[in-house]
PDB file of N, CA, C and O in Angstrom:
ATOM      1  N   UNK A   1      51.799  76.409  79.864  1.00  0.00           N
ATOM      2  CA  UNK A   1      52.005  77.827  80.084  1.00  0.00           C
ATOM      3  C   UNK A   1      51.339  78.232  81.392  1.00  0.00           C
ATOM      4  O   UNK A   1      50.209  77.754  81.492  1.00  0.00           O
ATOM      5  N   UNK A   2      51.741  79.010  82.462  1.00  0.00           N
ATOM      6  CA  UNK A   2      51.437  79.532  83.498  1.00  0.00           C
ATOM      7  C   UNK A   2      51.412  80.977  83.490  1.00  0.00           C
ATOM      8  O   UNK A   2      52.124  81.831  82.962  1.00  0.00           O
ATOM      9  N   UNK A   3      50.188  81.008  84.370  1.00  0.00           N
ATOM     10  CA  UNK A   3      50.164  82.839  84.163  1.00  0.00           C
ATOM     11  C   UNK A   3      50.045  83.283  85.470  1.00  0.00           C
ATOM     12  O   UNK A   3      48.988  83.134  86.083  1.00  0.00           O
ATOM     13  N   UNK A   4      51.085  83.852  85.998  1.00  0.00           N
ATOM     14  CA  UNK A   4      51.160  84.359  87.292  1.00  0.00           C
ATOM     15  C   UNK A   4      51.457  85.880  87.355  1.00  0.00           C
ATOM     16  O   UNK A   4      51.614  86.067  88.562  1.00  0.00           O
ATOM     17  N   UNK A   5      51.618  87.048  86.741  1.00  0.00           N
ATOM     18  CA  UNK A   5      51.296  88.181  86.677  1.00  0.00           C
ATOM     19  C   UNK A   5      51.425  89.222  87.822  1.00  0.00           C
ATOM     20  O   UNK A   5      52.164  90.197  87.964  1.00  0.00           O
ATOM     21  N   UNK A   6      50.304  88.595  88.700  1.00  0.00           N
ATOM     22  CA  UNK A   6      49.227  89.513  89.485  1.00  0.00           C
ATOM     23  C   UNK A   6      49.504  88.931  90.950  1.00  0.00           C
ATOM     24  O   UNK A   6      49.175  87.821  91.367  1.00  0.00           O
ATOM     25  N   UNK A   7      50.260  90.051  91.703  1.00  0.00           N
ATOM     26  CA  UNK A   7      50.460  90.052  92.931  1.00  0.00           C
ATOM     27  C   UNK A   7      49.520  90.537  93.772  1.00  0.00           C
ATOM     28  O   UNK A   7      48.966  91.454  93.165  1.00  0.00           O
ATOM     29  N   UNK A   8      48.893  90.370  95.193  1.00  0.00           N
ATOM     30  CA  UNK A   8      48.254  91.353  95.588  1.00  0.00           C
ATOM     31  C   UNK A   8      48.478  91.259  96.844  1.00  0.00           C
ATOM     32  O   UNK A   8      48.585  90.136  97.338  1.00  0.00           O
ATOM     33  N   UNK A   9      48.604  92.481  97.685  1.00  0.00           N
ATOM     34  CA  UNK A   9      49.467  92.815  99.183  1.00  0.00           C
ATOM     35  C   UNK A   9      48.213  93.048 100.272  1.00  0.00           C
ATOM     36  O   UNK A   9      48.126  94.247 100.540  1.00  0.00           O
ATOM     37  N   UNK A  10      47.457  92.426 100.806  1.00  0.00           N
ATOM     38  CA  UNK A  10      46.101  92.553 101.794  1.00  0.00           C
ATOM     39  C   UNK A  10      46.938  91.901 103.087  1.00  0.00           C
ATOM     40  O   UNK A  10      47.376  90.798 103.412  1.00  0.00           O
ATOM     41  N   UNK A  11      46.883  93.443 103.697  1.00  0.00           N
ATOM     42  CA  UNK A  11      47.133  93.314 104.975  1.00  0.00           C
ATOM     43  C   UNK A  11      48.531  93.042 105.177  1.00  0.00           C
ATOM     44  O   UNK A  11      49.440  93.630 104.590  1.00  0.00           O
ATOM     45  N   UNK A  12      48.745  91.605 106.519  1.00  0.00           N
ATOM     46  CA  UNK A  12      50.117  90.772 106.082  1.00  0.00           C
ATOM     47  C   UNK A  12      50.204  89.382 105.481  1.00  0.00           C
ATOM     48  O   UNK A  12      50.769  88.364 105.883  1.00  0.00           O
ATOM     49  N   UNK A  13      49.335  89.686 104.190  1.00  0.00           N
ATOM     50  CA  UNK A  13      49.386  88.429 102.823  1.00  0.00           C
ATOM     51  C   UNK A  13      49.816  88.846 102.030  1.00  0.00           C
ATOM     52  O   UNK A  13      49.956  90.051 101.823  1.00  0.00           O
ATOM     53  N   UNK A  14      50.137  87.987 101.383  1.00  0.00           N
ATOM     54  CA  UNK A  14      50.849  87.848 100.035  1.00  0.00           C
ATOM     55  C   UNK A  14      50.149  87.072  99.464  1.00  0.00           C
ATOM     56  O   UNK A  14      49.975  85.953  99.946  1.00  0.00           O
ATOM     57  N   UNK A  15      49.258  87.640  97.684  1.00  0.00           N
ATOM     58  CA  UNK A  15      48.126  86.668  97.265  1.00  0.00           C
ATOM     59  C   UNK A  15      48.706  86.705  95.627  1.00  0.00           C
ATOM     60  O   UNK A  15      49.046  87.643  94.906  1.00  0.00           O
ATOM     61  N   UNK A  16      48.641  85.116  95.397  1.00  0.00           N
ATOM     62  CA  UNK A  16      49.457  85.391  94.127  1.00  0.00           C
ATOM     63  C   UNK A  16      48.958  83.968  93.562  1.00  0.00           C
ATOM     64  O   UNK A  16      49.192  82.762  93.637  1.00  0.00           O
ATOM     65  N   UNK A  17      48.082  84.947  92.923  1.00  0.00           N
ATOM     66  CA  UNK A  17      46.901  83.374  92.114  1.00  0.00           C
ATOM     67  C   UNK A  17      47.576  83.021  90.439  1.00  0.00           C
ATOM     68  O   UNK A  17      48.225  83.789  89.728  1.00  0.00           O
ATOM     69  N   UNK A  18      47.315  82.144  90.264  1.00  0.00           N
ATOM     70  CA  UNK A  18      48.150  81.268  89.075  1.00  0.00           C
ATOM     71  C   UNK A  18      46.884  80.972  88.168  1.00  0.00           C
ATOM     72  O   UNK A  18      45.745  80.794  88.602  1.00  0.00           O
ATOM     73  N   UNK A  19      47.253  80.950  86.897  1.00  0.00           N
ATOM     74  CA  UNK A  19      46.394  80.483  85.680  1.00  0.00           C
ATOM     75  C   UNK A  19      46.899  79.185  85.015  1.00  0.00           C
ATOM     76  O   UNK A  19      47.553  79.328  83.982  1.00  0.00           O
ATOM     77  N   UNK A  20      46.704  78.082  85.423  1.00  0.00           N
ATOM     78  CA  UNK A  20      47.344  76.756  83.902  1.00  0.00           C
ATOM     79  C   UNK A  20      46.916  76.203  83.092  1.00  0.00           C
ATOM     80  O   UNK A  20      45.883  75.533  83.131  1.00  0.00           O
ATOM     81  N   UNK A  21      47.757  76.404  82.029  1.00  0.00           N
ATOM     82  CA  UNK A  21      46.940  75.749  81.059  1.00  0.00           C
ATOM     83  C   UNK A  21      46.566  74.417  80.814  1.00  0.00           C
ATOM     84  O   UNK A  21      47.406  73.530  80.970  1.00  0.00           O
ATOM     85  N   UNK A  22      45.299  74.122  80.414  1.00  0.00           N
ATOM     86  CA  UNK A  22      45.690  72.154  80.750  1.00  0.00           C
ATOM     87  C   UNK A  22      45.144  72.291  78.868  1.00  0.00           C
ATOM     88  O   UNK A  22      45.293  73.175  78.023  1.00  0.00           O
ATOM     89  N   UNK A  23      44.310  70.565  78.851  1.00  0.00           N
ATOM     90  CA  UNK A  23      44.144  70.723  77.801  1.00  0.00           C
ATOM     91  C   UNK A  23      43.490  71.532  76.766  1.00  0.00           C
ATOM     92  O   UNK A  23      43.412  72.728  77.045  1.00  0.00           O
ATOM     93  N   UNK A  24      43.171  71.291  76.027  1.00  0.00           N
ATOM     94  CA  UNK A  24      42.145  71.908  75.323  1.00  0.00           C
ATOM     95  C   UNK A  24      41.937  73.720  75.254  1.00  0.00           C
ATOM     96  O   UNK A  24      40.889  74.204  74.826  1.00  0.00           O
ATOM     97  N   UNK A  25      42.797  74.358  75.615  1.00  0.00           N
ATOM     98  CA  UNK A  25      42.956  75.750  75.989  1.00  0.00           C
ATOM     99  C   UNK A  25      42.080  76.090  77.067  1.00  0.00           C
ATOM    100  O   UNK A  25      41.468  77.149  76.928  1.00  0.00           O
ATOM    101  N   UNK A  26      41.832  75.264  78.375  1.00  0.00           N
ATOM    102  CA  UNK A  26      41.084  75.949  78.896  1.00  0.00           C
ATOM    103  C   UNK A  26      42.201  75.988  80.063  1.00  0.00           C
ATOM    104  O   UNK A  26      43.371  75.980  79.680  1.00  0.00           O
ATOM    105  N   UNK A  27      41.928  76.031  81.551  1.00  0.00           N
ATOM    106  CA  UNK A  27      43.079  76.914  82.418  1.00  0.00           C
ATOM    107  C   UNK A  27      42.328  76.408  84.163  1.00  0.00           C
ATOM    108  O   UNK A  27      41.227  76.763  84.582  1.00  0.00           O
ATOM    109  N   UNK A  28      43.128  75.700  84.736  1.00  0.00           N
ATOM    110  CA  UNK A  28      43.330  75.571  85.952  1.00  0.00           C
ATOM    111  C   UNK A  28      43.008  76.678  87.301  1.00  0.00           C
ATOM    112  O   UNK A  28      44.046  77.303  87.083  1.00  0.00           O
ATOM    113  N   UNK A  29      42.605  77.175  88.115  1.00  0.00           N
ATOM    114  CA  UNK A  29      43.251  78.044  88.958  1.00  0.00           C
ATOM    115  C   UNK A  29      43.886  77.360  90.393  1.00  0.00           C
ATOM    116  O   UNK A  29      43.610  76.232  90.801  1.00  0.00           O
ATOM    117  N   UNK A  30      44.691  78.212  90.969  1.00  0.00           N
ATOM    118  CA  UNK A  30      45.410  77.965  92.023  1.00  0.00           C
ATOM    119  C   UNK A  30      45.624  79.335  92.741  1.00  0.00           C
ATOM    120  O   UNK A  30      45.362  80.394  92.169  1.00  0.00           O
ATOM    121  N   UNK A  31      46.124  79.274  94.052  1.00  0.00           N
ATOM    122  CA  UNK A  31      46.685  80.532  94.980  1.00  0.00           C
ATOM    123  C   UNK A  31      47.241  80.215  95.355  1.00  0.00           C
ATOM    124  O   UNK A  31      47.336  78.993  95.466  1.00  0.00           O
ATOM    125  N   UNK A  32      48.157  81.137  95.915  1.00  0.00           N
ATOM    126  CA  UNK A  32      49.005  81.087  97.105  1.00  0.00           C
ATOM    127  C   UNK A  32      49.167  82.578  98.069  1.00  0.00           C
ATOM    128  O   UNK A  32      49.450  83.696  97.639  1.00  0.00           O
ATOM    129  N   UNK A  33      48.941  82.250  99.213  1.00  0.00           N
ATOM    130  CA  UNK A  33      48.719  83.061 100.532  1.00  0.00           C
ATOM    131  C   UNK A  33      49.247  82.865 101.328  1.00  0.00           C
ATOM    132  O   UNK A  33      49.069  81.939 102.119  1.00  0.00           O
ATOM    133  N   UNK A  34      50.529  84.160 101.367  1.00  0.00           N
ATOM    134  CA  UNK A  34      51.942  83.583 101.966  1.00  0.00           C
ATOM    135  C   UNK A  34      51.641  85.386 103.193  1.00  0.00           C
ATOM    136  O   UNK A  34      51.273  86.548 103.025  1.00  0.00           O
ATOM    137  N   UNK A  35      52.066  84.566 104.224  1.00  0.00           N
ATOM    138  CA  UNK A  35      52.097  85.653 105.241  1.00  0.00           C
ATOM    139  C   UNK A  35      53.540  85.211 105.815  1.00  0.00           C
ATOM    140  O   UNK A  35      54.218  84.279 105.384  1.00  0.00           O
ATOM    141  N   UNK A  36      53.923  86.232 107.071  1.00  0.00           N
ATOM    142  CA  UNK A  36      55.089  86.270 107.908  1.00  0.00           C
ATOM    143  C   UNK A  36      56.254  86.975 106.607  1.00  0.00           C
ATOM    144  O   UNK A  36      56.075  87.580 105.550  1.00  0.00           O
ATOM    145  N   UNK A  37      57.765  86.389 107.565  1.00  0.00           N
ATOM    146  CA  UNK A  37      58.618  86.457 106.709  1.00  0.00           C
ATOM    147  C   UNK A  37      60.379  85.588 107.537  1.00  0.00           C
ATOM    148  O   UNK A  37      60.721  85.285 108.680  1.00  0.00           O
ATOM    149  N   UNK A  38      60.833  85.525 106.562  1.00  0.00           N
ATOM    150  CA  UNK A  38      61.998  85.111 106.673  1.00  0.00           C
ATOM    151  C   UNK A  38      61.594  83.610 107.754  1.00  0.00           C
ATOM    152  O   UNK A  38      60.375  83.487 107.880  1.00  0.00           O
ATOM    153  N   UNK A  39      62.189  82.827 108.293  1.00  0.00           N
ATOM    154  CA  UNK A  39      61.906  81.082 108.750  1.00  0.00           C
ATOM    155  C   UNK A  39      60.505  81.148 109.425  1.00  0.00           C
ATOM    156  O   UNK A  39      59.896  80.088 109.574  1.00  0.00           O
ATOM    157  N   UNK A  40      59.842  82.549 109.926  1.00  0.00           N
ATOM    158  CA  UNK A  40      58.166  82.019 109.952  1.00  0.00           C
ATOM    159  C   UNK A  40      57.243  82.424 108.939  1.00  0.00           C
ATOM    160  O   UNK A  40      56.177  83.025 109.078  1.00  0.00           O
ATOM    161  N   UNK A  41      58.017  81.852 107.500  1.00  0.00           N
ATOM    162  CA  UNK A  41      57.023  82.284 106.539  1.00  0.00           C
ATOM    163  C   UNK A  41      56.293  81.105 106.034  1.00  0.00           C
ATOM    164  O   UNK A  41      56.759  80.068 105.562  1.00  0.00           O
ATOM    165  N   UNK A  42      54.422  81.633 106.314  1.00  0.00           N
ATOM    166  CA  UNK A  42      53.617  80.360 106.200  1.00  0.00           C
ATOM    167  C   UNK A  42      53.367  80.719 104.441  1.00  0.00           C
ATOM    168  O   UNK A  42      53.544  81.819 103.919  1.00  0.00           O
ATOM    169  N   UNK A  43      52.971  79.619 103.840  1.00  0.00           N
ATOM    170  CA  UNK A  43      52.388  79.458 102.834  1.00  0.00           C
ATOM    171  C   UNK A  43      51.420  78.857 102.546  1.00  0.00           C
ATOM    172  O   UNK A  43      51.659  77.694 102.219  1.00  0.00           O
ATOM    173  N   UNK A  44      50.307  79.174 102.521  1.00  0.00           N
ATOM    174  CA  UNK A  44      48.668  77.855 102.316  1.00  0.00           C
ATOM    175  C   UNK A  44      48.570  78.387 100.436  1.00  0.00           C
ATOM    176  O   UNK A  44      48.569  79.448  99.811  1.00  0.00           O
ATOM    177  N   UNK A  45      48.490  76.776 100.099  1.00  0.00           N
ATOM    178  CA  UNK A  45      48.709  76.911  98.642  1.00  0.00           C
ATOM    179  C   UNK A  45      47.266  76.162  98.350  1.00  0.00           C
ATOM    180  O   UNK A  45      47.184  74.954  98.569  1.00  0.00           O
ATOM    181  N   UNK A  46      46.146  76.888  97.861  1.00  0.00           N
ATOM    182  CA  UNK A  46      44.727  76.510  97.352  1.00  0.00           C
ATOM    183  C   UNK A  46      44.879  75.968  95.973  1.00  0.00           C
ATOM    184  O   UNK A  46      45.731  76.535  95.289  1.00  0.00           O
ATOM    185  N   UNK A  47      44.213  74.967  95.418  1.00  0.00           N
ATOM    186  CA  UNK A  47      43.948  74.197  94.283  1.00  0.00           C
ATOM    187  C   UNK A  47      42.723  74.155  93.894  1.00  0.00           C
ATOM    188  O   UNK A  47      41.990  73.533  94.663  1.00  0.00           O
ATOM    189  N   UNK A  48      42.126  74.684  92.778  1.00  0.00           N
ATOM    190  CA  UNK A  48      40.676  74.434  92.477  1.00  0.00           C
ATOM    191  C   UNK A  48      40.396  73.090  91.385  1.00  0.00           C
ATOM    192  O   UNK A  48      41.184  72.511  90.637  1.00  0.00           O
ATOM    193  N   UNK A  49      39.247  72.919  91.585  1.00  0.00           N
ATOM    194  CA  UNK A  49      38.698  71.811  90.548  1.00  0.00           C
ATOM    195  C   UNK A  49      38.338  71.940  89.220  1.00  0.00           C
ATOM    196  O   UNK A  49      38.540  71.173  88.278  1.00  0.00           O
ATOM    197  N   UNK A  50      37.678  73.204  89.275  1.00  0.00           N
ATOM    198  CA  UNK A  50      37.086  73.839  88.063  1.00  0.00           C
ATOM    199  C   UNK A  50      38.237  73.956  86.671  1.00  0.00           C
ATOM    200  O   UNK A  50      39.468  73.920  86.687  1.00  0.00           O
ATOM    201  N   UNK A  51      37.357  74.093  85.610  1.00  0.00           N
ATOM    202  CA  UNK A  51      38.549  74.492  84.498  1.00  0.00           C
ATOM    203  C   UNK A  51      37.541  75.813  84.004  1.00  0.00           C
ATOM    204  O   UNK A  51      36.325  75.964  84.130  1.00  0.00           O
ATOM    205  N   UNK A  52      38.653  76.741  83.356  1.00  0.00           N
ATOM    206  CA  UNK A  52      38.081  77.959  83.047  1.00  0.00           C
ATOM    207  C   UNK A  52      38.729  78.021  81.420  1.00  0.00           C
ATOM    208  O   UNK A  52      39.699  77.557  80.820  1.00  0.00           O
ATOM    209  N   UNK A  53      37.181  79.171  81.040  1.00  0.00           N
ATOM    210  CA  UNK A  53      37.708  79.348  79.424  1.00  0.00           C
ATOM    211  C   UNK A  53      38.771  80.012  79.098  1.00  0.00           C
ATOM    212  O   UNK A  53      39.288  79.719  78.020  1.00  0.00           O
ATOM    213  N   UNK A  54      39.344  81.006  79.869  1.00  0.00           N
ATOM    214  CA  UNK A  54      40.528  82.015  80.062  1.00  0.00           C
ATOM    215  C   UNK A  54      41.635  81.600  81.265  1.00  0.00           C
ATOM    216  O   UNK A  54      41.456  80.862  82.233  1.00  0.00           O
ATOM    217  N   UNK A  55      42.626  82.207  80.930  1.00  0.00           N
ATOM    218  CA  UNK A  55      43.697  82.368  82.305  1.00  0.00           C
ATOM    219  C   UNK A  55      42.796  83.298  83.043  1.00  0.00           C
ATOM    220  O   UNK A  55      42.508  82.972  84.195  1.00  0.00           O
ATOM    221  N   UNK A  56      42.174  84.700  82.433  1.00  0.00           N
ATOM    222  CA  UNK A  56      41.754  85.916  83.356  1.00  0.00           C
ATOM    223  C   UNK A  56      40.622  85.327  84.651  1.00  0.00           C
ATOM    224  O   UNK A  56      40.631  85.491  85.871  1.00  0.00           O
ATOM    225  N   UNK A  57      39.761  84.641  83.793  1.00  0.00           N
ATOM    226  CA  UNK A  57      38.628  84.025  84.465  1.00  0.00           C
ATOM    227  C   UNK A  57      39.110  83.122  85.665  1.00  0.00           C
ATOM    228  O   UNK A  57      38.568  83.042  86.768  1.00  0.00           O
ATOM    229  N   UNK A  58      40.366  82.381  85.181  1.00  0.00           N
ATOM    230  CA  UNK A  58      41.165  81.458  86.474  1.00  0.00           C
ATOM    231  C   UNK A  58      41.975  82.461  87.204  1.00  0.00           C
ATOM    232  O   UNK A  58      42.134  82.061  88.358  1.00  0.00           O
ATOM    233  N   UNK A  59      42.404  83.308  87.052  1.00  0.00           N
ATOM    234  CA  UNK A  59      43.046  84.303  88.148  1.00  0.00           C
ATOM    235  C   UNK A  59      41.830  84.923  89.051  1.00  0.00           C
ATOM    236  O   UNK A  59      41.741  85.085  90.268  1.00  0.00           O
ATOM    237  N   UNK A  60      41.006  85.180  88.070  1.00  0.00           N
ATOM    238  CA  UNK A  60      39.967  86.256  89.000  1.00  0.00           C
ATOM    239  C   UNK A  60      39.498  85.158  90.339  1.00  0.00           C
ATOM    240  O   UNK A  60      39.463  85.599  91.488  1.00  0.00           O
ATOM    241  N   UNK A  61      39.217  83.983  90.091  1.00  0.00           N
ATOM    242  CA  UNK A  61      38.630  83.045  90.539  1.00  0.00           C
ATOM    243  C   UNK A  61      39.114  82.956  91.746  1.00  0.00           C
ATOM    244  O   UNK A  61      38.467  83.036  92.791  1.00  0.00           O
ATOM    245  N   UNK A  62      40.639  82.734  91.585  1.00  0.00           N
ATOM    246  CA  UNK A  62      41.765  82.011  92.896  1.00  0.00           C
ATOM    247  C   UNK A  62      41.730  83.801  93.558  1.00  0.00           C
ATOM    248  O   UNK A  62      42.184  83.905  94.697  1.00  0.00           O
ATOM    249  N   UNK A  63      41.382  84.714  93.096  1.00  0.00           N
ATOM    250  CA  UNK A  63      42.012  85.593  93.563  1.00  0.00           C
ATOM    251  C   UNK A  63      40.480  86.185  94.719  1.00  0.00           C
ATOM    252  O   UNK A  63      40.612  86.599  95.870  1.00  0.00           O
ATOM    253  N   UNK A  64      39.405  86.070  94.105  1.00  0.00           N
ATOM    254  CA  UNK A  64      38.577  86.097  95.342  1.00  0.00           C
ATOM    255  C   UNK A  64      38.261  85.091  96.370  1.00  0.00           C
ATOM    256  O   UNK A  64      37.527  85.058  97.358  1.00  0.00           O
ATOM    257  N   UNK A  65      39.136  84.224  95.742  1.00  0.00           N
ATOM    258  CA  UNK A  65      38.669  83.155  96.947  1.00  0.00           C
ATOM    259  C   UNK A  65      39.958  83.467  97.955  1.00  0.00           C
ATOM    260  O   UNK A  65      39.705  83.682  99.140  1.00  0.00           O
ATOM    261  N   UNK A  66      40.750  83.481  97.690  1.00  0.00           N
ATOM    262  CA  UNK A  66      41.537  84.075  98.564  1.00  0.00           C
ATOM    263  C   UNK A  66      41.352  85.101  99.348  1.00  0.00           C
ATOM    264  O   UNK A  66      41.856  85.128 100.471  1.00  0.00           O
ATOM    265  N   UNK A  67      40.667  86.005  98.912  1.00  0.00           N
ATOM    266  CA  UNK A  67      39.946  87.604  99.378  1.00  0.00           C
ATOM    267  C   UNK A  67      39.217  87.073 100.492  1.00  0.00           C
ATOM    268  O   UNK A  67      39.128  87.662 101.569  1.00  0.00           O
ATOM    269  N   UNK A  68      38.574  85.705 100.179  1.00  0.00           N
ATOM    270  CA  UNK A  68      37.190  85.714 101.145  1.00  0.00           C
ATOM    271  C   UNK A  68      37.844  84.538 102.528  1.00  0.00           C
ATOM    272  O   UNK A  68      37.309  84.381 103.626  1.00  0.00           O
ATOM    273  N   UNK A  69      38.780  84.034 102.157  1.00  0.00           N
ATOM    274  CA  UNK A  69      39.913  83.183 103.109  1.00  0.00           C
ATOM    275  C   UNK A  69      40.252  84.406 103.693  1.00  0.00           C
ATOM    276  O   UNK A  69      39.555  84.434 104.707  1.00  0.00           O
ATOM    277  N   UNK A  70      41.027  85.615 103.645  1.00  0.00           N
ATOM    278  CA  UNK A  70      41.338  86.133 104.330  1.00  0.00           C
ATOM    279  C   UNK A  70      40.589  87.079 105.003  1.00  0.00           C
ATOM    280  O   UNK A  70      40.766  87.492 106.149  1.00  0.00           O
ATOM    281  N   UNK A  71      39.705  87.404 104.174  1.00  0.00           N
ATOM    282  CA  UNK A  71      37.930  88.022 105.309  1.00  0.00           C
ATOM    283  C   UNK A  71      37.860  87.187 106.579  1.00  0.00           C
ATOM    284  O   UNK A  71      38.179  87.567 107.706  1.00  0.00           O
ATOM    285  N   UNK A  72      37.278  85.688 106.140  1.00  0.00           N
ATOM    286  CA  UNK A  72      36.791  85.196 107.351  1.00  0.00           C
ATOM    287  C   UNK A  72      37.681  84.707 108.567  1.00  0.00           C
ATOM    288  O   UNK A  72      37.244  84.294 109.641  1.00  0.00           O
ATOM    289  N   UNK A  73      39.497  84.876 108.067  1.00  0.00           N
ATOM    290  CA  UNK A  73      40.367  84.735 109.356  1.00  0.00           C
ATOM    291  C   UNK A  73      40.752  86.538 110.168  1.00  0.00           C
ATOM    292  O   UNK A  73      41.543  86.716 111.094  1.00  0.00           O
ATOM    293  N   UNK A  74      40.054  87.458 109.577  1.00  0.00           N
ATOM    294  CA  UNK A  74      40.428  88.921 109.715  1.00  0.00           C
ATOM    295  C   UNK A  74      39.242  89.277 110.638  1.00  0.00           C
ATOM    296  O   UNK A  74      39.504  90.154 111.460  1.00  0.00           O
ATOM    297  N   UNK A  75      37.738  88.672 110.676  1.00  0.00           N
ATOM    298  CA  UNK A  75      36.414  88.829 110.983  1.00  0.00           C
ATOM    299  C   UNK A  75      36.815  88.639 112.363  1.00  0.00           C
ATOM    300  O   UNK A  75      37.735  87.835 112.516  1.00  0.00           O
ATOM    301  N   UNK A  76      36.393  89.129 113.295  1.00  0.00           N
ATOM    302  CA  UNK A  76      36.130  89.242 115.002  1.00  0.00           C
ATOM    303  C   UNK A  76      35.091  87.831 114.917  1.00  0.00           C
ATOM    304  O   UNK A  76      34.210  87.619 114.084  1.00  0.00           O
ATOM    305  N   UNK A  77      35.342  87.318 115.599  1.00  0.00           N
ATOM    306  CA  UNK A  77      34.454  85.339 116.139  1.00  0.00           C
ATOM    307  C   UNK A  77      33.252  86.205 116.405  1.00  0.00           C
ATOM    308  O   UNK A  77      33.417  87.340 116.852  1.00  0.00           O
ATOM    309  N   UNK A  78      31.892  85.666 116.121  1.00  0.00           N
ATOM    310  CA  UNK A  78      30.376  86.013 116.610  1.00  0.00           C
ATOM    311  C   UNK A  78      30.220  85.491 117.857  1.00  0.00           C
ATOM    312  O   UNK A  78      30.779  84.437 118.162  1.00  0.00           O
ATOM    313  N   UNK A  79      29.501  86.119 118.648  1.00  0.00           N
ATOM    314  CA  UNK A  79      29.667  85.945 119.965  1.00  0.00           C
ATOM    315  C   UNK A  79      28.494  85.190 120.365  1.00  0.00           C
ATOM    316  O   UNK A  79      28.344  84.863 121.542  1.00  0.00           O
TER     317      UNK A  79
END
């Protein structure tokens, strides 16, 4: 079972974190952080290691890490 739900629109991303179920009822996370559109549309697709007790806990997960991927490419370079 996959739980994909939860879209979220930051900036020009597209953040759309995934919950799976593996064994034992616990749950995978993943993202995907899709910018552009139409033949220059990039997609960087994140995979985590961790297993979580919930889908919610694996969405929340992929979904700030994504937050903080797109912080530190949005951040002005330190000089």
């Amino acid at each position: 079972m996959n739980m994909n739900d939860t879209q979220l629109e930051v900036g020009k991303y597209l953040v759309s974190p995934l919950a799976k179920q593996q064994g034992e009822g616990r749950y995978a996370a993943s993202v995907s952080i899709r910018s552009g559109r139409g033949s220059g549309t990039h997609d960087r697709v994140l995979r985590f290691t961790g297993l979580f007790d919930s889908a919610a806990a694996a969405v929340h997960y992929a979904t700030e890490h994504a937050l903080g991927w797109i912080h530190e490419r949005s951040s002005p370079a330190c000089a």
